[in-house]
Each structure stands twice: as C-alpha cells, then as structure tokens.
Biopython code that builds the backbone (N, CA, C, O; Angstrom):
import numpy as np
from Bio.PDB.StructureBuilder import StructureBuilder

atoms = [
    (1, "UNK", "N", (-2.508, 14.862, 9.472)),
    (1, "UNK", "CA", (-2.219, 15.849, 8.448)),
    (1, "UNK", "C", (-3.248, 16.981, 8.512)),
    (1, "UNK", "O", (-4.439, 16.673, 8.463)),
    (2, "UNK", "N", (-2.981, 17.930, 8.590)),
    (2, "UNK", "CA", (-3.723, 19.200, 8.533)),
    (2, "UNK", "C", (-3.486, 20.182, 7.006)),
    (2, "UNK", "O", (-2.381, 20.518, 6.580)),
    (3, "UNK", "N", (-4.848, 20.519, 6.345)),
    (3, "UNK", "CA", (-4.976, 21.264, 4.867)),
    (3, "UNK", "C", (-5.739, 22.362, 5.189)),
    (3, "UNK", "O", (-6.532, 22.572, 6.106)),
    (4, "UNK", "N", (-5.415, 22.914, 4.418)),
    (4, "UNK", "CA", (-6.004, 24.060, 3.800)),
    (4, "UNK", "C", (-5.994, 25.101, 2.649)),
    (4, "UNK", "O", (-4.880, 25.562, 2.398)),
    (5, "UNK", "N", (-6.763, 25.437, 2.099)),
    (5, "UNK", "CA", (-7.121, 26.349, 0.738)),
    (5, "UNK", "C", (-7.017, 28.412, 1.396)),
    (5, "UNK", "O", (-7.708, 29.232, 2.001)),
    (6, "UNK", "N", (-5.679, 28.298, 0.729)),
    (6, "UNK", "CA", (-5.657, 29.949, 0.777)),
    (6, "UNK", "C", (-6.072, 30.709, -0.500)),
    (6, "UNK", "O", (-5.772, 30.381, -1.648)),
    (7, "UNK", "N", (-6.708, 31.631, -0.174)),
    (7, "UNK", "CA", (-7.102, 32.401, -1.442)),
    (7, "UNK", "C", (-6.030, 33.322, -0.776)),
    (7, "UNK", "O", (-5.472, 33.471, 0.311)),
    (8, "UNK", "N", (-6.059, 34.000, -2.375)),
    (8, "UNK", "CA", (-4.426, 35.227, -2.282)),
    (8, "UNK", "C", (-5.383, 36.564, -3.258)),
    (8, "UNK", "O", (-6.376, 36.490, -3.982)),
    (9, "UNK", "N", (-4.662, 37.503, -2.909)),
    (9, "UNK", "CA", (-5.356, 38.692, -3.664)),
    (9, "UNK", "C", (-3.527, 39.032, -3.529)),
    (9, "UNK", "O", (-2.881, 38.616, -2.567)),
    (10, "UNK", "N", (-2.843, 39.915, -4.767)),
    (10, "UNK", "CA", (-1.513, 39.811, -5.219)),
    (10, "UNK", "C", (-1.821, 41.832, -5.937)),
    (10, "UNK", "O", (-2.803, 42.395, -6.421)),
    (11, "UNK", "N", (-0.522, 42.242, -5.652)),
    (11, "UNK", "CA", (-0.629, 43.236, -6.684)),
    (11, "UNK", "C", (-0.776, 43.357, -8.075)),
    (11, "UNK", "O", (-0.183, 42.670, -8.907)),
    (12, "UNK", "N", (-1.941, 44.643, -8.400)),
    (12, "UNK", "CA", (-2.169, 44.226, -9.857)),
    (12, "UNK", "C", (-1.233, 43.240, -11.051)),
    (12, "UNK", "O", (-0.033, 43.391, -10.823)),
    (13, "UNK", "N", (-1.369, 42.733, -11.685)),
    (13, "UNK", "CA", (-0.251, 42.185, -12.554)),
    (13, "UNK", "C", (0.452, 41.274, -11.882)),
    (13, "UNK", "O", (1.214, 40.849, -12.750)),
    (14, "UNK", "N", (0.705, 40.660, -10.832)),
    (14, "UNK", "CA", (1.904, 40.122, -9.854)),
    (14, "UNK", "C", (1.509, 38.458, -9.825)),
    (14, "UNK", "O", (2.339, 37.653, -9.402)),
    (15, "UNK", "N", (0.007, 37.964, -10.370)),
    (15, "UNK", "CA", (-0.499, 36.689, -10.369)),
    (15, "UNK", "C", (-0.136, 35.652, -10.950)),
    (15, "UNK", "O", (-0.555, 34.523, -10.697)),
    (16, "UNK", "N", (0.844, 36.006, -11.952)),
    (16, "UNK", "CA", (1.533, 34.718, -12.436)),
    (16, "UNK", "C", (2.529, 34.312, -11.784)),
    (16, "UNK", "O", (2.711, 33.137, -11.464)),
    (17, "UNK", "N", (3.520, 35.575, -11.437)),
    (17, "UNK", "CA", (4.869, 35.333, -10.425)),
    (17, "UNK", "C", (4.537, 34.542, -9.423)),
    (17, "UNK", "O", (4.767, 33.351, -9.212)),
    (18, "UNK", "N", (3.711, 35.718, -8.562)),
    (18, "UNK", "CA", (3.147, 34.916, -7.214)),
    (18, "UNK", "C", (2.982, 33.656, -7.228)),
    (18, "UNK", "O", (3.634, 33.023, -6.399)),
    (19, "UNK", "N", (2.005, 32.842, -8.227)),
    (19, "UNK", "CA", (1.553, 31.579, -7.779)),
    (19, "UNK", "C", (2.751, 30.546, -8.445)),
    (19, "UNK", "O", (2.426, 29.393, -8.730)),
    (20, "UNK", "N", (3.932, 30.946, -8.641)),
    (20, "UNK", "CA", (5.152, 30.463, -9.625)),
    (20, "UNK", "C", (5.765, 30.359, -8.544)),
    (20, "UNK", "O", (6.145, 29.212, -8.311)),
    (21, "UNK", "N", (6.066, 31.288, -7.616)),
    (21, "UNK", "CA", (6.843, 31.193, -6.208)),
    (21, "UNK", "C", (6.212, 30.434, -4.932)),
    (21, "UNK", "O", (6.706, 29.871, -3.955)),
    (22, "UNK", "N", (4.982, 30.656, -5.352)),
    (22, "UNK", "CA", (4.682, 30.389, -3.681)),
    (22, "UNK", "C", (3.892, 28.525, -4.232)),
    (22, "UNK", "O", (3.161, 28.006, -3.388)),
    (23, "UNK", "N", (4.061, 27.965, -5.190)),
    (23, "UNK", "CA", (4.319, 26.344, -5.638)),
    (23, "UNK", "C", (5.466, 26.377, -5.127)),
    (23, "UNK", "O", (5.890, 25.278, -4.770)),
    (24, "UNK", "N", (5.817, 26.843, -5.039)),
    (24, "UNK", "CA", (7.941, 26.454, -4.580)),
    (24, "UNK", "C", (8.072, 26.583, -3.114)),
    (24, "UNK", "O", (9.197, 26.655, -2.619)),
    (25, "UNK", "N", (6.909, 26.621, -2.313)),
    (25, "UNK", "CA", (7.203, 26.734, -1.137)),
    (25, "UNK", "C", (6.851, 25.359, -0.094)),
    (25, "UNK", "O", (5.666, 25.080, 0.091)),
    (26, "UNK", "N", (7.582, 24.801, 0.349)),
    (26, "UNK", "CA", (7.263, 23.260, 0.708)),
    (26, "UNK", "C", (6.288, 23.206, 1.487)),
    (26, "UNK", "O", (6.492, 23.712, 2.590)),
    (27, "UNK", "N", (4.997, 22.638, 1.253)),
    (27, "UNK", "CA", (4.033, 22.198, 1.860)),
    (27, "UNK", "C", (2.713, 22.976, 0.642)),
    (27, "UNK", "O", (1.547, 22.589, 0.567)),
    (28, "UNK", "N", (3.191, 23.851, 0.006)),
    (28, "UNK", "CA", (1.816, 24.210, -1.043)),
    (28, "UNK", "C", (2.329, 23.280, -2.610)),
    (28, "UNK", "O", (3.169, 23.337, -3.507)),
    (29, "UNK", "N", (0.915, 22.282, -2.053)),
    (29, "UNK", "CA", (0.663, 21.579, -3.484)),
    (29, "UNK", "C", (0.186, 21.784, -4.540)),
    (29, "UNK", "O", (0.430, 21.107, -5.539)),
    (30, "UNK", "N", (-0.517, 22.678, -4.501)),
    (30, "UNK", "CA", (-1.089, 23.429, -5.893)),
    (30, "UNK", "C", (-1.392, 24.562, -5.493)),
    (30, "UNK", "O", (-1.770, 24.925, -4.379)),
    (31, "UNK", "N", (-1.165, 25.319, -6.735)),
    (31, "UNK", "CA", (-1.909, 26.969, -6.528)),
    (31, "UNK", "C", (-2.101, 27.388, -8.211)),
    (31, "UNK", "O", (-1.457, 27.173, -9.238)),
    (32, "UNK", "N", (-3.180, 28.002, -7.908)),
    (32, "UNK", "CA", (-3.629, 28.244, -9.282)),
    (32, "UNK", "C", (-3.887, 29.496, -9.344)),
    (32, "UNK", "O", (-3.973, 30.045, -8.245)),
    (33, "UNK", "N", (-4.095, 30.364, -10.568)),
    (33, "UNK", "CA", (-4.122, 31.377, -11.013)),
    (33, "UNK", "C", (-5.498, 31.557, -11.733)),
    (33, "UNK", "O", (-5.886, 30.968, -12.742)),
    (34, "UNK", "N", (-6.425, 32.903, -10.676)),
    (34, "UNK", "CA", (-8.276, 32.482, -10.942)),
    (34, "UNK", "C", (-8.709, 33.468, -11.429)),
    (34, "UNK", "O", (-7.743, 34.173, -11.720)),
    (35, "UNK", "N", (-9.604, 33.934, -11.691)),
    (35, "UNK", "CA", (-10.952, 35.162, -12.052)),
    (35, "UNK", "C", (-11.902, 34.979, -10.460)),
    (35, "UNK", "O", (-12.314, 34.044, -9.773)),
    (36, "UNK", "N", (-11.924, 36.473, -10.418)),
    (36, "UNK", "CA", (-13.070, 36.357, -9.157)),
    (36, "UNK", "C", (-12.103, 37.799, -8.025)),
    (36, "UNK", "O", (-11.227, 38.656, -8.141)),
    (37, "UNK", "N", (-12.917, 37.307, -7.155)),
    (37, "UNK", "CA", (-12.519, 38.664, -5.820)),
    (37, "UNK", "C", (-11.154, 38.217, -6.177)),
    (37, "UNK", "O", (-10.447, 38.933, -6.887)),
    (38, "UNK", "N", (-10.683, 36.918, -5.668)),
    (38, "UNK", "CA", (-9.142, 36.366, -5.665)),
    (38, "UNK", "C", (-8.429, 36.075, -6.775)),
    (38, "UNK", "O", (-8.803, 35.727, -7.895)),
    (39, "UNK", "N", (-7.263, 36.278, -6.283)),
    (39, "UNK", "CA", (-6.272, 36.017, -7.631)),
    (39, "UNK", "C", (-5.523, 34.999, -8.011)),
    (39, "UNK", "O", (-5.049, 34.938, -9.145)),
    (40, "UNK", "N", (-5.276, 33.794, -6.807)),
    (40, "UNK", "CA", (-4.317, 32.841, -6.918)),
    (40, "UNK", "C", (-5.688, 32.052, -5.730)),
    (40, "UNK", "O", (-6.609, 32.658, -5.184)),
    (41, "UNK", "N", (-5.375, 30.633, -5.647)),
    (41, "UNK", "CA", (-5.784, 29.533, -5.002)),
    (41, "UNK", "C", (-4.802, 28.576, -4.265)),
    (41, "UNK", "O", (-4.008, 28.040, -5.039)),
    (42, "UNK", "N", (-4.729, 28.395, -3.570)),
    (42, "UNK", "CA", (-3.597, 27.392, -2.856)),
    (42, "UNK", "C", (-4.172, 26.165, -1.935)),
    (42, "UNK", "O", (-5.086, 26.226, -1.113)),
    (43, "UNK", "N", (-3.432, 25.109, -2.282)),
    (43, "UNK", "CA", (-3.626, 24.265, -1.407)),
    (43, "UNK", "C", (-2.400, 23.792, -0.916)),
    (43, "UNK", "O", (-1.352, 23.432, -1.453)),
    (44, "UNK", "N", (-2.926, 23.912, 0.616)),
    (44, "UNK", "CA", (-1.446, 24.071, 1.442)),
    (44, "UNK", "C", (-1.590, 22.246, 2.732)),
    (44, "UNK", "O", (-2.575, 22.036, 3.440)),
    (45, "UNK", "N", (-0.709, 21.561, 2.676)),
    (45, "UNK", "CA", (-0.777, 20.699, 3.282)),
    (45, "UNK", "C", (0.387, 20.713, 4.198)),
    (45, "UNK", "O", (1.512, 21.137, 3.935)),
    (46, "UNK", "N", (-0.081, 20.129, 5.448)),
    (46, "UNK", "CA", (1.580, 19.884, 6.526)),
    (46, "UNK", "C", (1.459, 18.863, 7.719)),
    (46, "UNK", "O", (0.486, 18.126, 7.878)),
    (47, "UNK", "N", (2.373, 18.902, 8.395)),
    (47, "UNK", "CA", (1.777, 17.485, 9.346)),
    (47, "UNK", "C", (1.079, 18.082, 10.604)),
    (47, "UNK", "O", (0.575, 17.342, 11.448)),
    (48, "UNK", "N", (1.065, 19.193, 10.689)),
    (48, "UNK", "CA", (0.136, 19.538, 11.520)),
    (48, "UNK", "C", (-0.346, 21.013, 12.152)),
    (48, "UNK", "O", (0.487, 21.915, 12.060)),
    (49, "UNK", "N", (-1.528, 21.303, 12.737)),
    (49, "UNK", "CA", (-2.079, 22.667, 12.417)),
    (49, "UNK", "C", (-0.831, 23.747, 12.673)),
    (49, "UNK", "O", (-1.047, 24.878, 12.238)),
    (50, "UNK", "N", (0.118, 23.579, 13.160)),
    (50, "UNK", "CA", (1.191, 24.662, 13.718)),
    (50, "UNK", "C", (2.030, 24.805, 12.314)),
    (50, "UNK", "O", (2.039, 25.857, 11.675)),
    (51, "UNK", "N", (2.730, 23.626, 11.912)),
    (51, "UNK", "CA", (3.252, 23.651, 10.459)),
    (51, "UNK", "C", (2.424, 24.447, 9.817)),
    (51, "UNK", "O", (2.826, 25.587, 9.585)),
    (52, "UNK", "N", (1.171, 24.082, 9.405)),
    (52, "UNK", "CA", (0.540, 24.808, 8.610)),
    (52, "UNK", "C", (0.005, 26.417, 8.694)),
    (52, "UNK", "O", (-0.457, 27.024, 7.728)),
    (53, "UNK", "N", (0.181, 27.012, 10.151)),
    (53, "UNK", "CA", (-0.192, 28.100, 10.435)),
    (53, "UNK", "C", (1.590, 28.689, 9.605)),
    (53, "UNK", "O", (1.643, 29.621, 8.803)),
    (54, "UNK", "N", (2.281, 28.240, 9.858)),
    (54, "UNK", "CA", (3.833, 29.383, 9.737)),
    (54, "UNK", "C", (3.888, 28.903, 8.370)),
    (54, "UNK", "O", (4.073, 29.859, 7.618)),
    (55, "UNK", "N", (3.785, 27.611, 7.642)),
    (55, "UNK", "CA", (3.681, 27.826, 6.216)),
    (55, "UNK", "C", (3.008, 29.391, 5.696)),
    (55, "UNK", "O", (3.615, 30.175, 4.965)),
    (56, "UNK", "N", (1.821, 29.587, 6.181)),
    (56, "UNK", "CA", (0.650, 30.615, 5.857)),
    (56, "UNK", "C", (1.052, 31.951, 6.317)),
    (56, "UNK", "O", (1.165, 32.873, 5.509)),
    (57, "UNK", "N", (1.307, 32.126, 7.752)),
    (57, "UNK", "CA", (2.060, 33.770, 7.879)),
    (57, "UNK", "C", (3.032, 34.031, 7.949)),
    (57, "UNK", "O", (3.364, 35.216, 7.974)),
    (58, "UNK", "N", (4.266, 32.627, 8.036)),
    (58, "UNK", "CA", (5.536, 33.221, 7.269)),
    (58, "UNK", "C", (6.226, 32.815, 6.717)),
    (58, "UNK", "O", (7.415, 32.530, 6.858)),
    (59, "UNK", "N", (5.100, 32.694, 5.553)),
    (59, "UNK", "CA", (6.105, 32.416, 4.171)),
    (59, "UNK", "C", (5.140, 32.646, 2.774)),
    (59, "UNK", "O", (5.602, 32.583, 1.635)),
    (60, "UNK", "N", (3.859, 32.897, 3.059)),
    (60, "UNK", "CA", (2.863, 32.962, 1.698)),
    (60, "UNK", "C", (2.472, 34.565, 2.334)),
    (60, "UNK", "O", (2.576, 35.480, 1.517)),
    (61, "UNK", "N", (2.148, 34.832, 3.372)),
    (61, "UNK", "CA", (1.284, 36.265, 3.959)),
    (61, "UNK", "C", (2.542, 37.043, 3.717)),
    (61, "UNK", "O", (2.427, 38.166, 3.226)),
    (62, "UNK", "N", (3.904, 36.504, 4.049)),
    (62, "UNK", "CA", (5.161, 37.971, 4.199)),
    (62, "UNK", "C", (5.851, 37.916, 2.513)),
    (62, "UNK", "O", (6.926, 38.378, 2.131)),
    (63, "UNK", "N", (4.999, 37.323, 1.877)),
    (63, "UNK", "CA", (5.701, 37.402, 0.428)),
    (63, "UNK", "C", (5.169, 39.079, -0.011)),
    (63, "UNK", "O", (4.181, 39.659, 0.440)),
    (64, "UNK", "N", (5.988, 39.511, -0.841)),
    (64, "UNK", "CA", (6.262, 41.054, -0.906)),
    (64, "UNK", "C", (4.824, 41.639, -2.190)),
    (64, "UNK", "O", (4.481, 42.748, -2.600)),
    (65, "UNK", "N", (4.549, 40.838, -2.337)),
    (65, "UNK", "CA", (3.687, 41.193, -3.702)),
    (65, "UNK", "C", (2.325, 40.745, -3.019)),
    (65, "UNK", "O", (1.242, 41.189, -3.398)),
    (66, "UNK", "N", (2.439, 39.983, -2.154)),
    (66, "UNK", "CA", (0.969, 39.166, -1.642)),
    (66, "UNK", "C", (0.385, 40.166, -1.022)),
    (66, "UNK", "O", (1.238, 40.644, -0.274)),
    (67, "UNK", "N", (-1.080, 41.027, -0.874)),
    (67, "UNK", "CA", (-1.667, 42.123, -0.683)),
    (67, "UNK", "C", (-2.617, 41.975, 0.639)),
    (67, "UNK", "O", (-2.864, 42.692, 1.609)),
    (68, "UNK", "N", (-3.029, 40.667, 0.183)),
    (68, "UNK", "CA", (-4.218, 39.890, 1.534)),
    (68, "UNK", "C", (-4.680, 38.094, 0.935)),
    (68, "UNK", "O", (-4.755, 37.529, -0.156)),
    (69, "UNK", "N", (-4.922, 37.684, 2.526)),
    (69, "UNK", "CA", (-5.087, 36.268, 2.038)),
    (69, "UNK", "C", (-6.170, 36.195, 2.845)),
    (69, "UNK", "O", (-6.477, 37.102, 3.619)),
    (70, "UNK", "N", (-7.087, 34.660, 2.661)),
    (70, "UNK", "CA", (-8.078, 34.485, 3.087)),
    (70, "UNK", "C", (-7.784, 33.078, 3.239)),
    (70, "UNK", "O", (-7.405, 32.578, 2.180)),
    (71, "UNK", "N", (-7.842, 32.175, 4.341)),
    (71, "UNK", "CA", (-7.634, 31.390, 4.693)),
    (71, "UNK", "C", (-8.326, 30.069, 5.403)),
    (71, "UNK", "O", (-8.384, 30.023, 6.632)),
    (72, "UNK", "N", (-8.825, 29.045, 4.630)),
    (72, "UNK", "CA", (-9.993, 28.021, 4.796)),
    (72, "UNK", "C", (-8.938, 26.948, 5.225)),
    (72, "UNK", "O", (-7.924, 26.642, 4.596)),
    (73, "UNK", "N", (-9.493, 26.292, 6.745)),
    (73, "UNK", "CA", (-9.009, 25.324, 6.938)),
    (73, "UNK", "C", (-10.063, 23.951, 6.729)),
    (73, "UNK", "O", (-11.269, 23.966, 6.976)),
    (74, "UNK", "N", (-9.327, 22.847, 6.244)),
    (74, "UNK", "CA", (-10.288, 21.786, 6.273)),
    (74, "UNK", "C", (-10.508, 20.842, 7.577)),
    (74, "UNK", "O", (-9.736, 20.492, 8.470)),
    (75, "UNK", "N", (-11.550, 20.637, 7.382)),
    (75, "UNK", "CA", (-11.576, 19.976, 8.907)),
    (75, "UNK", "C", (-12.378, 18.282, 8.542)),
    (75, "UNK", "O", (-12.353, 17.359, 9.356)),
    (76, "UNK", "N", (-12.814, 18.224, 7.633)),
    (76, "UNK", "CA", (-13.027, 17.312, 7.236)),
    (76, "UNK", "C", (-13.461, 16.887, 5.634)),
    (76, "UNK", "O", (-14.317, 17.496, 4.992)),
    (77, "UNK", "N", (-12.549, 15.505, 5.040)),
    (77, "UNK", "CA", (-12.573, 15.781, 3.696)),
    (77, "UNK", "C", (-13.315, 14.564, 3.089)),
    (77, "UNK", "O", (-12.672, 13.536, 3.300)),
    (78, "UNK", "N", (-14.692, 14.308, 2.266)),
    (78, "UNK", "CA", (-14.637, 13.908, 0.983)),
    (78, "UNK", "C", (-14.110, 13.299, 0.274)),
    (78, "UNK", "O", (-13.105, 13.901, -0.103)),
    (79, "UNK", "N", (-14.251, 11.986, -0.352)),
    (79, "UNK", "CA", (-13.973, 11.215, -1.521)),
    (79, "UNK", "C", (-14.978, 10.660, -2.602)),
    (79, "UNK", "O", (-16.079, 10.195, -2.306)),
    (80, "UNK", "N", (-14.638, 10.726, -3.488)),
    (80, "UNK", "CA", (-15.640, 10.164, -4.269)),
    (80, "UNK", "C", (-15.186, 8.353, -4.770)),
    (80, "UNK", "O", (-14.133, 7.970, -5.279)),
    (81, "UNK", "N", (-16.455, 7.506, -4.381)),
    (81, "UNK", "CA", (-15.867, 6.555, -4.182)),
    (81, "UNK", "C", (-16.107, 5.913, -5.764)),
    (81, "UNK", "O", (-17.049, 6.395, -6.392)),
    (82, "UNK", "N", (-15.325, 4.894, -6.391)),
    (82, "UNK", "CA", (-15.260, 4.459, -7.796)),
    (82, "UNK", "C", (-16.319, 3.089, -7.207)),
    (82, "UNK", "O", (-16.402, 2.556, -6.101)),
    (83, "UNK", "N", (-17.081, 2.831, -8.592)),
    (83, "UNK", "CA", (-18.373, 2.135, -8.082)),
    (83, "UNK", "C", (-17.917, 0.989, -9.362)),
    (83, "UNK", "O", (-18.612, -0.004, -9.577)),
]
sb = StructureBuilder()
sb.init_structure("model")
sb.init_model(0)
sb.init_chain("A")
sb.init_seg("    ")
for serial, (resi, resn, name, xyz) in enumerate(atoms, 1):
    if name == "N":
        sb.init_residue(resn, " ", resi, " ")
    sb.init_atom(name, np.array(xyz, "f"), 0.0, 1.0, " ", f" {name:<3s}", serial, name[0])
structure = sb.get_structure()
C-alpha cells in the first residue's frame, strides 16, 4: 500500500466544496479543511505508487477550483503502541 498527505491551496472561498468533493474521490480517506499557507489536507491511500500518482494529477490537481498542491509521500509509518 502506498500513502500520502496532499496539502491543497483552493480558490479564495472554494475550501469547503473542494474538500466535500475531493472525500468523494476513491482512494482519499480524509481531507480536512485548515488555517495556515494551505487550505484543505488529504490523505490519499492506494495499492500502489502509480495508483496513487493518477489519484493526485488526475483527479485532485485537474479539479477546477484546486489552485496548487503540495504533495508528501510516506515512506514509512508509526504506531503508537497500547501498553
């Protein structure tokens, strides 16, 4: 499985829509709506780095309102273990 966290920058005003549509896009499990440089947060999961590249430029980067994205892949993840 291959993840990653897109930050989104959206046209003024466009941050609620945006992150309303692009949850609806199969393989982004969450996206949230932030304060900061960025405007939306995404976490994008798929079975593998190619899935996850065309999730990202065509289908979240060619959305019409989306302005610029910034794009963190994970390469290795963290758990916190219950003691």
């Amino acid at each position: 499985m291959s993840m990653a966290f897109v930050l989104i920058n959206t046209e003024i005003g466009a941050e609620r829509e945006v992150a309303k549509e692009i949850v609806q896009i199969e393989g982004v499990e969450e996206a949230y709506v932030i304060y900061g440089v960025y405007d939306i947060i995404a976490k994008v999961r798929a079975e593998n780095i190619d899935k996850l590249k065309e999730i990202i430029t065509l289908k979240i980067r060619k959305m019409s309102k989306v302005r610029s994205t910034l794009t963190m892949i994970v390469v290795e993840a963290g758990k916190k273990q219950n003691v």
